[in-house]
C-alpha positions in Angstrom: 0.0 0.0 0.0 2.9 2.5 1.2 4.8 1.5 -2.6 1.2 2.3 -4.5 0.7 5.6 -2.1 4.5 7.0 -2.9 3.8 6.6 -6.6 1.6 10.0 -6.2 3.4 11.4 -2.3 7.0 10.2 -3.1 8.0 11.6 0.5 5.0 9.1 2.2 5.7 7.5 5.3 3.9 4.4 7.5 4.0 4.1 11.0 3.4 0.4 12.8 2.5 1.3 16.5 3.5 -1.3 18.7 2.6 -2.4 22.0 6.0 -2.8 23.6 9.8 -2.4 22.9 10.1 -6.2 21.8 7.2 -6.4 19.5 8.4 -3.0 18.1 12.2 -4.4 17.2 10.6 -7.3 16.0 8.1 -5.9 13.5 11.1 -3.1 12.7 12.7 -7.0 11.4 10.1 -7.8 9.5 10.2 -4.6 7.3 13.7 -5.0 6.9 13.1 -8.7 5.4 10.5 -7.9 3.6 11.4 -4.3 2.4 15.1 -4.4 2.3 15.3 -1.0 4.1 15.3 -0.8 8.0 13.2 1.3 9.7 13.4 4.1 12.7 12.4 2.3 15.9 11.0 4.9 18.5 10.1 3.7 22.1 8.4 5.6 24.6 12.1 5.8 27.0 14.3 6.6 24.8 15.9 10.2 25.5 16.4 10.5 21.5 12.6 9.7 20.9 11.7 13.5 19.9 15.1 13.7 17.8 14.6 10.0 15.6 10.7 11.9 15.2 12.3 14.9 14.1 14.3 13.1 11.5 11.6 10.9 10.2 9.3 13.9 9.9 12.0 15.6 7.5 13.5 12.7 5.8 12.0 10.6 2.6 12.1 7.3 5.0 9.5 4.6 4.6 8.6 3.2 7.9 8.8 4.1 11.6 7.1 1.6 14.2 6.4 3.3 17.6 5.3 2.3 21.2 3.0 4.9 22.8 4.5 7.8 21.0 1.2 8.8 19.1 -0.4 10.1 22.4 2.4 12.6 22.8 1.6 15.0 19.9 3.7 13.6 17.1 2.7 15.6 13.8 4.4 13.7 10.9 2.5 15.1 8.1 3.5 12.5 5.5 2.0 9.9 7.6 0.2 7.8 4.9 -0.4 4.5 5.9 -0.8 3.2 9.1 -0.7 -0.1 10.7 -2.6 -0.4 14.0 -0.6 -3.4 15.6 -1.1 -2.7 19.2 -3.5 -4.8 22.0 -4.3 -1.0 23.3 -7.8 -0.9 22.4 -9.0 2.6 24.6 -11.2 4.8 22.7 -8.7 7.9 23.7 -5.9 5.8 22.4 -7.3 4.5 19.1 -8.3 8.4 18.7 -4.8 9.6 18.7 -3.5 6.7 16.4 -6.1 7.3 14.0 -5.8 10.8 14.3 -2.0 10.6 12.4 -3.0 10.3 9.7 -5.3 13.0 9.2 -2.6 15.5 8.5 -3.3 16.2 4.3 -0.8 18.6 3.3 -3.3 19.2 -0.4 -6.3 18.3 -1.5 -7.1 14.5 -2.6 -3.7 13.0 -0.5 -5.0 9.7 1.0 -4.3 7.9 3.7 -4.7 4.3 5.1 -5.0 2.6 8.0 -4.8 -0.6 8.6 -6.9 -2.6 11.7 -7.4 -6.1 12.9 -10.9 -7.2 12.1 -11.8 -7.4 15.9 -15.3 -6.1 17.1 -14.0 -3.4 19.3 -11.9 -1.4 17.2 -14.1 -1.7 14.5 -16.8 -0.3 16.5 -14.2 2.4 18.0 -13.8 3.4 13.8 -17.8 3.7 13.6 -18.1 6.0 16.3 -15.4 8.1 15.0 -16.8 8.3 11.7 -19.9 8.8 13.6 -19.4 11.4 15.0 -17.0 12.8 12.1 -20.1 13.0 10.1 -22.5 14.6 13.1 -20.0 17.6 13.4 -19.6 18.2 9.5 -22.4 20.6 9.9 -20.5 23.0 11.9 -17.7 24.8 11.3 -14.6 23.1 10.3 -11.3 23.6 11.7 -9.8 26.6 9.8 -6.5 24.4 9.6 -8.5 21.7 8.3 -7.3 19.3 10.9 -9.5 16.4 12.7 -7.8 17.2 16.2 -11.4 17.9 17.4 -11.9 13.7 17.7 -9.5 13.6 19.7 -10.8 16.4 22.0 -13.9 14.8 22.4 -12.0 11.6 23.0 -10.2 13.6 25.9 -13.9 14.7 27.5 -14.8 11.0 27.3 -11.5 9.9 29.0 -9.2 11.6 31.2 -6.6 9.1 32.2 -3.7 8.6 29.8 -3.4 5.2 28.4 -1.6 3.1 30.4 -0.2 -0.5 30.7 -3.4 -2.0 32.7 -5.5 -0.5 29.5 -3.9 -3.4 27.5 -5.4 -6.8 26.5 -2.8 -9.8 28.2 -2.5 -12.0 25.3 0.6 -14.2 24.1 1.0 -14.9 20.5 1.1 -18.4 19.7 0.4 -18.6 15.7 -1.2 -15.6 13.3 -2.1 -15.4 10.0 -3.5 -12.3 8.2 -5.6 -12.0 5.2 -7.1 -9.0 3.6 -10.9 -8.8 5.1 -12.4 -5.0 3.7 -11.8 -1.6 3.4 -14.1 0.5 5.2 -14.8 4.0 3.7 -17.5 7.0 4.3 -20.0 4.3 6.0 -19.2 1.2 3.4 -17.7 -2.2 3.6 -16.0 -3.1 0.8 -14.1 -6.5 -0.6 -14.6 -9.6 -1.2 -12.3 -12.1 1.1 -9.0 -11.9 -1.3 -6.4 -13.7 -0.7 -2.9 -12.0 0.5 -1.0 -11.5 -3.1 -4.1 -11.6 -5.1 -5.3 -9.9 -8.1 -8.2 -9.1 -6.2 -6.6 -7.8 -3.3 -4.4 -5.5 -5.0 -7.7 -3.9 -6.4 -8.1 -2.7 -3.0 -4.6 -1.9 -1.8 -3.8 -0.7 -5.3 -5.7 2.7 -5.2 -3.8 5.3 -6.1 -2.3 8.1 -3.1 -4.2 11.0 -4.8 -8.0 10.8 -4.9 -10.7 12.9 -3.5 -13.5 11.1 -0.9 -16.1 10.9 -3.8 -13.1 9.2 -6.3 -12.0 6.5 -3.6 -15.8 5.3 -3.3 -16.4 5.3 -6.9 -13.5 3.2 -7.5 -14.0 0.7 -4.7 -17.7 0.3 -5.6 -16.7 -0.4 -9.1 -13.6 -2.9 -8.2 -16.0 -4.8 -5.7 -18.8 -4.7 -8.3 -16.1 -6.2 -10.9 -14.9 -9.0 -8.6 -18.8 -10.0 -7.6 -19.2 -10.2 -11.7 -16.5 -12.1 -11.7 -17.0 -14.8 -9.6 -20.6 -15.3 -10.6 -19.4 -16.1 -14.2 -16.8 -18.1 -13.1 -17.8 -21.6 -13.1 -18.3 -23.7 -9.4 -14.8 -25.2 -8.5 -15.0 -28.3 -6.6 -16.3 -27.6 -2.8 -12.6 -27.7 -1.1 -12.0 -29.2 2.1 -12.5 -26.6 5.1 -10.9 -27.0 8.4 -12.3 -26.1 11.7 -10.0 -23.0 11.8 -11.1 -21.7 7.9 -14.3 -22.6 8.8 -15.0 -20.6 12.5 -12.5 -17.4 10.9 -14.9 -17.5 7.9 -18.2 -17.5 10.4 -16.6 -14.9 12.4 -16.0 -12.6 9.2 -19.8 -13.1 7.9 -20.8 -12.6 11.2 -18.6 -8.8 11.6 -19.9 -8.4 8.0 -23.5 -8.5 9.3 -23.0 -6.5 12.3 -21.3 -3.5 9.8 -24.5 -4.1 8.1 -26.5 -3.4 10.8 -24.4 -0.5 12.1 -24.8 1.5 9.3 -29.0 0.7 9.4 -29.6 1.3 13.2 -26.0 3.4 14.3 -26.0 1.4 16.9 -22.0 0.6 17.9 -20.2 -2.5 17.1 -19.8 -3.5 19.6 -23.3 -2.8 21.7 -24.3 -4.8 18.9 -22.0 -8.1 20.0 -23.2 -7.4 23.4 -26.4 -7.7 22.1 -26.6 -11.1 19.9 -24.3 -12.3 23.2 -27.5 -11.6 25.5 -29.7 -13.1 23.0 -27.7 -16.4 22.3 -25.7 -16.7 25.4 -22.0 -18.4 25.0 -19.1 -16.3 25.4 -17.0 -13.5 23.6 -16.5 -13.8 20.0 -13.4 -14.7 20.4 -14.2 -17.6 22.5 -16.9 -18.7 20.5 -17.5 -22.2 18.7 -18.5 -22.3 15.4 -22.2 -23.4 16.3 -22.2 -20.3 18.5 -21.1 -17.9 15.9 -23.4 -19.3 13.2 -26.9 -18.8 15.6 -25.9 -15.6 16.3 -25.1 -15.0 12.4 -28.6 -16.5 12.2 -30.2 -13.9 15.0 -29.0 -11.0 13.1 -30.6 -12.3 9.8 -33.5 -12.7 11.8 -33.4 -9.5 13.4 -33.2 -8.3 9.9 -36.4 -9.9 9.0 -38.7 -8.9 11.5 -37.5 -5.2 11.7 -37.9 -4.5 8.3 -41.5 -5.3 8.2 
């Protein structure tokens, strides 16, 4: 996405926040691997943390991967992409990571960000589009920054983010595939695969575009793919193992629950809470694949009866 963006902003930048100083060195590896080029690594004690910023800021680097630093009013204008790999899930926090990359220098630069398809954050992203779009009728910032999110996140949240904020987790095994973009109240994709033809249609959009351009094209590359596959003829039903099968259930299921966001602006994740209460079991996370499908099944059914 960052190669794609710097075809149009040849000075774009990407920043990976991290959760901690280990998982920052090791994603700083990664990008080295997989890049070639080694990026600046900025932790939240390091004395030289404001200097390495400085640099970035000025420089034509690629990538910086940070712990913490975003709540400490870093302004890196060239910010493009972004790649939200932190457990920190506060609505403050999320605020000021999203709010990075809201810095446009000109008309029609663009900027991604990237998310784990987890119901909280993506019910943190509805409510700040949300309530993007209720303050749209007032007056916007003569700078034409979106600092006021992350005022209002500071009325909703005084505390700082700190350690106890975090989810305890250990990584035993992950594997990422692309899921959707989400863009001015629409989900789009279609379930590529990482390296795909179809992916790139999504990742491959190019750095400059005005609001009204990027949803044009994504309707029309989602459109295409969904003509696509209907012509194409039925492959033989693979073989789907338990994992596919509950990661698949879990998608439809956050696909639904978008769905239903957008209809009733209720928030993600008062919607999980909701289809929990009504089905019973446990988190998402923690659900079987029986338990996801009734509740994918509830939501249909909710559907149903509502509409008439």
């Amino acid at each position: 996405r960052l190669t794609e963006v710097r075809r149009g902003v040849p000075d774009a930048g990407g920043l990976v926040i991290a959760t901690d100083h280990e998982t920052a060195r090791a994603y700083a590896r990664h990008i080295r691997t997989i890049t070639g080029e080694g990026a600046t690594v900025v932790l939240s004690d390091d004395p030289d943390a404001s200097k390495k910023i400085k640099q970035f800021s000025a420089s034509q680097d690629r990538w910086l991967v940070a712990v913490r630093m975003v709540s400490e009013g870093v302004d890196i204008p060239r910010l493009a992409v972004g790649v939200y790999a932190t457990s920190t899930s506060t609505p403050l926090f999320f605020a000021q990571a999203v709010g990075r990359f809201v810095r446009a220098r000109k008309r029609g630069e663009t900027a991604s960000v990237f998310l784990p398809s987890v119901p909280t954050l993506m019910g943190l992203a509805g409510e700040m589009e949300a309530e993007r779009d209720h303050v749209l009728d007032r007056k916007p910032p003569e700078d034409g920054l979106d600092d006021f999110l992350l005022d209002d996140a500071q009325r909703k949240k005084d505390s700082p983010d700190v350690v106890g904020d975090e989810l305890p987790f250990e990584t035993l095994e992950a594997v990422a595939t692309f899921d959707r973009v989400l863009f001015d109240g629409g989900e789009f994709g279609t379930g590529a695969e990482p390296g795909s033809p179809e992916e790139e249609d999504f990742l491959g959009l190019p750095g400059l575009l005005e609001p009204d351009q990027v949803r044009t094209l994504l309707s029309k590359r989602q459109s295409d793919q969904l003509k696509a596959k209907r012509a194409a003829p039925d492959p033989k039903e693979p073989q789907v193992t338990p994992h596919e099968l509950i990661a698949n259930l879990r998608r439809e299921l956050n696909s639904l629950v978008g769905a239903w966001n957008h209809r009733t602006g209720q928030p993600h994740g008062v919607i999980h809470a909701e289809l929990r209460r009504a089905c019973g079991g446990p988190a998402i996370a923690q659900a079987t694949a029986e338990q996801v499908q009734e509740r994918i099944d509830k939501i249909r059914q909710w559907a149903t009866q509502r509409s008439r």
